[in-house]
N, C-alpha and C positions, 0 to 999 in steps of 0.2 A: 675684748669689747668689740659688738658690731655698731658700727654705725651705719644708719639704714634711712632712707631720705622717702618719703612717701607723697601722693600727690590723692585729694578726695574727687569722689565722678561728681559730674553735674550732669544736671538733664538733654545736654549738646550730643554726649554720645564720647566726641573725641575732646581732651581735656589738655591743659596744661598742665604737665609737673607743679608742685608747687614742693622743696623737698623741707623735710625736716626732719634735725640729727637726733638720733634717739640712742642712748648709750644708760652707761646705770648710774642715773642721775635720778636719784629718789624723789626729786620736787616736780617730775616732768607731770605739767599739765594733760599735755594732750593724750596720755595714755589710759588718764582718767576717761577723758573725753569718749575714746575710740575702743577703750573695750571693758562696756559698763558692768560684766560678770564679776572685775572687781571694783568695789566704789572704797570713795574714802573711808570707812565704815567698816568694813568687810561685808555687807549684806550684798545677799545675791536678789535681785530681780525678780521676784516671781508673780507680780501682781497682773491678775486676767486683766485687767483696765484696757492693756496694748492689744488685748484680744474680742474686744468689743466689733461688734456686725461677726464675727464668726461662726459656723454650726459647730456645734457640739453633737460630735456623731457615732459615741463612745457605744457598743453594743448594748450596755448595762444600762445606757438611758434609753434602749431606743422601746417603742410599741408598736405592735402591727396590729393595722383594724382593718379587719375586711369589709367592705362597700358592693353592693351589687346595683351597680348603675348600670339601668337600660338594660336588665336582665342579662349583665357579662359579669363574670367574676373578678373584680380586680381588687389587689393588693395593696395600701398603701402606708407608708412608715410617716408619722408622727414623732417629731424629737421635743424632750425636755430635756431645757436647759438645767444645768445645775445650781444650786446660788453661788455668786461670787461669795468666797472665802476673802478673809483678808488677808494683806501681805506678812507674810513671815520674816523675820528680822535675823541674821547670820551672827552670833558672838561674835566679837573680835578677837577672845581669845581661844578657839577651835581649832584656827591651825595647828600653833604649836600642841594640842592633842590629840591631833590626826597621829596613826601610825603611818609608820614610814612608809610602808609598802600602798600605803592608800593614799599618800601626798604625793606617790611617787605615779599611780596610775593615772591621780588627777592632772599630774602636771606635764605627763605623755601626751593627752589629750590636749595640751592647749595647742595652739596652730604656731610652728616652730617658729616665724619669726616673732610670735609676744615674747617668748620665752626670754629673748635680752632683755626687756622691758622688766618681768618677772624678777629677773636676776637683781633686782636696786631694791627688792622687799628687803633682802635680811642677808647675811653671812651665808644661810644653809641654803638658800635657792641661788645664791650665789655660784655656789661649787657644785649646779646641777649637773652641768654638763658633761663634769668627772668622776658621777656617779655613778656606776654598772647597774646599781636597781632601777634608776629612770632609764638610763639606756634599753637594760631588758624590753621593762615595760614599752616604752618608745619604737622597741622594732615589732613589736604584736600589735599596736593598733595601726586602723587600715591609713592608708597615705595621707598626707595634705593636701593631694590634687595635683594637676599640671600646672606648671608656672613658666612664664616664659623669660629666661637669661639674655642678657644683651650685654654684650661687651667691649667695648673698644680703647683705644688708649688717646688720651691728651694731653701732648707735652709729654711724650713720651711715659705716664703714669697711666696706671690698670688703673681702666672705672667699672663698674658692673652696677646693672640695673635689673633689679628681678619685679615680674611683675605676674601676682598673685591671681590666678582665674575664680579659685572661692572668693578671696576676701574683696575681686575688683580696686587693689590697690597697687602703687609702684616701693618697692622697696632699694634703698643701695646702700650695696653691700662692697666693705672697701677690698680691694684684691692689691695692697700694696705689699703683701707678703710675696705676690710673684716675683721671679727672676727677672731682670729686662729682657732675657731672652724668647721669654712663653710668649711672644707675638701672635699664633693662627690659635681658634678657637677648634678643637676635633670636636667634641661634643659631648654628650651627659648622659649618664644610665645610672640609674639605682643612687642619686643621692654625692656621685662625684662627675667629677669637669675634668675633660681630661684638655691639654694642649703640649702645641711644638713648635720650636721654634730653631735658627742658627744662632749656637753659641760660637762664634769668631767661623770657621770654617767645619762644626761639627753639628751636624743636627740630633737635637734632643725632644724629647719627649717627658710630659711630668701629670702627675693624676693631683686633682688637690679635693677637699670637701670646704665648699665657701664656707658654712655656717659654724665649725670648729676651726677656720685658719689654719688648717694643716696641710702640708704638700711633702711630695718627694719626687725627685729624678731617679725616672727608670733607667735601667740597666742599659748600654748602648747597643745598638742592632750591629747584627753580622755584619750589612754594609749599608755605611756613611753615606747618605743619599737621600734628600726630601721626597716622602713616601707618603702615599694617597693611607688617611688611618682613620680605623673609625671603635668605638670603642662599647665592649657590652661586660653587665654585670648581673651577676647571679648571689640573688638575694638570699636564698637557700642555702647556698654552700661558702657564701659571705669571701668572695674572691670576684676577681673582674679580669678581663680578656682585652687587650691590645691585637688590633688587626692591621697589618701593616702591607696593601698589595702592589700595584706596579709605582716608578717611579714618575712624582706627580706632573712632570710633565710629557712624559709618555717615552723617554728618549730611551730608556734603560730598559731588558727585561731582565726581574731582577727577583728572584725566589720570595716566595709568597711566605712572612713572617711574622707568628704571633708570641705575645706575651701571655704566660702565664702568671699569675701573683703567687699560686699557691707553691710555685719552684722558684719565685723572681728573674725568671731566665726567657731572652727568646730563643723560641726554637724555630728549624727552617722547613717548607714546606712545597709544593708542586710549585713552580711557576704557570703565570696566567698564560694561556696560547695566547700569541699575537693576535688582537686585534685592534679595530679603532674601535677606542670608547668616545662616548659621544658626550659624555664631561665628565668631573671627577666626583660627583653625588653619586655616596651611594646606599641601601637599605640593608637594615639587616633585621631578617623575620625569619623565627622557626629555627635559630640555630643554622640561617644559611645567610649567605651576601649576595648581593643582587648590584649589578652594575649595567648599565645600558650601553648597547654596542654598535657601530654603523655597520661593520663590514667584520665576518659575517652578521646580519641583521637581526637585532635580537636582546638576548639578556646573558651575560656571563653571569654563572653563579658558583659562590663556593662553600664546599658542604666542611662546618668546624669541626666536625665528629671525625670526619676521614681524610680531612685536608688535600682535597682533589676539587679540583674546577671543570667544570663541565658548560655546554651552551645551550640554549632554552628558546627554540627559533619562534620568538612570541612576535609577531610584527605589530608593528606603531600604525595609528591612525592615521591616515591621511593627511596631508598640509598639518600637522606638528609644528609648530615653530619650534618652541621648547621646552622639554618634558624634565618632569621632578620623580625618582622612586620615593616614595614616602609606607614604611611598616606598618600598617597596623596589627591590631590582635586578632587571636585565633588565627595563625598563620594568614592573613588578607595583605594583598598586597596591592598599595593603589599607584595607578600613572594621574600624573596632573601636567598638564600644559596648553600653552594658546594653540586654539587652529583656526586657520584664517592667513591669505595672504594680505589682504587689504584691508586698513584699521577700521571703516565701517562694519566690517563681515566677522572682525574675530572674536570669538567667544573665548572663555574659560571652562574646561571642562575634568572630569573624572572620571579614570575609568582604574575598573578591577580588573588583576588577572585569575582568570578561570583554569585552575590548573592542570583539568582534565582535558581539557580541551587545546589549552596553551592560546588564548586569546584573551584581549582587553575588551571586557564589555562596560559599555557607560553608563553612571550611577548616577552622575550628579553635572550640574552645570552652574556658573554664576551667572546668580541674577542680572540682568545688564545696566540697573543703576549701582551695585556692587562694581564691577569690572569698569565701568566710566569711572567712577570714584578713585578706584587702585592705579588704574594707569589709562593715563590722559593719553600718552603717545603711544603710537602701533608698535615702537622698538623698545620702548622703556623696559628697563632691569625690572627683576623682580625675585625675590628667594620664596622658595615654599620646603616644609617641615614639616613632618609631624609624629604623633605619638598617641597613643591608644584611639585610636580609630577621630583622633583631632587633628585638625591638617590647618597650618599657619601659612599663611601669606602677607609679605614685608613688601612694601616698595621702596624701592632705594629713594627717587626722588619726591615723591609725596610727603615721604614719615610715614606711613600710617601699616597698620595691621588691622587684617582680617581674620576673621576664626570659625572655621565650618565645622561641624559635628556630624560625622559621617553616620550614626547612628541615630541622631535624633533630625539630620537633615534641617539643622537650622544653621542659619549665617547670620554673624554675629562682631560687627564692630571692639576692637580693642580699646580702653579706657588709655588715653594718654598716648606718645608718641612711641612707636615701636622699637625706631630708629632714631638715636639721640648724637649721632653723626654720620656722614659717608663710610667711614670705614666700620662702620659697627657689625659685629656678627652676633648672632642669634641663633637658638636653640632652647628645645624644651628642656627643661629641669623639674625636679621633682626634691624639694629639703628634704633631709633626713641626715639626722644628728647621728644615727650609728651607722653610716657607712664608713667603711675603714679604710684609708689609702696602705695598706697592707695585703 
């Protein structure tokens, strides 16, 4: 059972949590309330009433009358409306004769976190989740969207907070099935979380999928050493990749080491040439790693296909304070960081690199009542992340989150607090019930 703690938006923009448990508790109100496609009743919703001031612009209503005003030819379309139909009413007893494969594509489509809620209808949606025909179905429809995971511990207990970009809601989801050792957050690809931590004097590594409670401890590395790791999953071949490069605080050079799942073994690979990285963020786009470097100036990168690291002499903009790699798609790969030496003068910006040419050209900038908002002081922390061309911004000491869309070039407040302590990390997530920790 999940228990998953949600807060509703109001018109403020930034909200307070408000959480509430939701498990398979057959009498829960509010799930009536919050997702009216099932009512007490079984009927589904279909009456135009909610679609009143709408056009109806359907091609089979539409007319075209030509007008010749002021002797020009022009064109123009006339829409009829349809009549309202009345609302159609859902048997109650149609479930149980749905076939199975049609209850099973239905119930793929719901948006994974209803799915616990679903589970308190009956016995048989109960044991959805250990079913291979909803699984099937479940991995062929298209995503639930980006969502963003927040994790930190209190009092020494895993909390996790996911928080929905479709549905604008916060979800918490419990992670007491970790080890106390799984302390650092690595990050998420395809539907698993991967983290590490020291168990007594050994560092470990463990992949889990929040939404099934399942986890396991990977196989231990060549050499015992906290390792900068970052982790990618291939949905097609249904296996995931542990990257493991220098050691995380730079002291060690130490063979470049990934995990395969499909052999469960790591294997050992070029070590990185010496240099200085300039933190331990790092991207991974196109099947390659991307790491940012002071000396020589530039980008280390490492290619998965041939396990060789090579140098990429991209140089950084001017006055940089400090720069984020963040992946997007179709191989893009974005720089994000302040420039400005004095807190009047500094902006937030973004730039791509152009790979023909091997430079950062700038795409985007924050608005400046955005950037006042995020961070008040010229030194204040800040994390940025992102994923399919979304780029997240945390401030440590505000709370709050920001959300850009590099594609639609809008900026966009997060519902709720981003950051629900100092130590909380964060990372995009993406549910999905058939990712396999195998």
């Amino acid at each position: 059972m999940v228990e998953i703690a949600e807060s509703s938006e109001s018109g403020s923009g930034l909200l307070n949590s408000g959480e509430v448990k939701i498990g398979s508790l057959p009498e829960e109100d509010s799930f009536h309330r919050q997702v009216s496609s099932f009512g007490s009743s079984g009927s589904r919703n279909t009456s135009p009433l909610g679609r009143i001031g709408s056009r109806n612009t359907s091609p089979s209503r539409q007319k075209v009358v030509k007008t010749k005003p002021r002797g020009l030819d022009e064109e123009t379309v006339t829409t009829f409306v349809k009549p309202v139909q009345p609302d159609v009413q859902m048997e109650d007893n149609i479930w149980p004769m749905l076939p199975e494969d049609l209850l099973n594509e239905i119930l793929a489509r719901v948006p994974p976190f209803m799915i616990f809620r679903l589970r308190s209808v009956c016995k048989r949606w109960n044991s959805i989740l250990q079913d291979h025909g909803f699984l099937k179905f479940h991995s062929q429809v298209p995503s639930h969207g980006p969502c963003l995971l927040t994790f930190w511990k209190n009092s020494q207990t895993p909390q996790c907070s996911v928080f929905s970009l479709p549905l604008k809601q916060w979800f918490r989801i419990p992670f007491t099935f970790l080890p106390q050792w799984a302390f650092w957050l690595v990050g998420s690809s395809g539907g698993l979380v991967c983290f590490s931590g020291l168990d007594g004097m050994t560092f470990k590594t463990l992949v889990c999928n929040p939404l099934t409670q399942t986890w396991r401890t990977l196989p231990s590395m060549h050499y015992n050493q906290q390792r900068q790791l970052i982790m990618v999953v291939d949905r097609k071949d249904r296996s995931f990749k542990v990257i493991a490069t220098s050691d995380i605080y730079g002291d060690k050079s130490l063979p470049t080491e990934v995990y395969d799942s499909k052999i469960d073994k790591w294997s050992l690979h070029q070590t990185m040439p010496a240099v200085n990285l300039c933190s331990s963020k790092m991207a991974f786009c196109d099947s390659r790693l991307y790491l940012e470097t002071l000396s020589p100036l530039g980008l280390m990168m490492y290619r998965l296909d041939t396990g060789q690291w090579e140098h990429i002499p991209a140089k950084f903009p001017r006055s940089l304070l400090d720069g984020y790699l963040v992946a997007g798609t179709h191989k893009r790969l974005f720089l994000v960081g302040r420039i400005g030496l004095y807190s009047t003068l500094q902006s937030m910006r973004i730039w791509e690199l152009d790979h023909t040419k091997v430079v950062w050209v700038e795409i985007s900038r924050m608005p400046p009542r955005y950037f006042r908002a995020l961070l008040r002081l010229s030194a204040e922390r800040f994390e940025c992340f992102g994923q399919d061309n979304l780029i997240c911004f945390t401030s440590w000491n505000q709370g709050k989150g920001l959300l850009y869309d590099v594609d639609k070039k809008l900026w966009s407040w997060i519902a709720g607090c981003a950051l629900q302590s100092y130590n909380s990390q964060v990372c995009f997530y993406e549910p999905r019930f058939d990712a396999s920790i195998y």
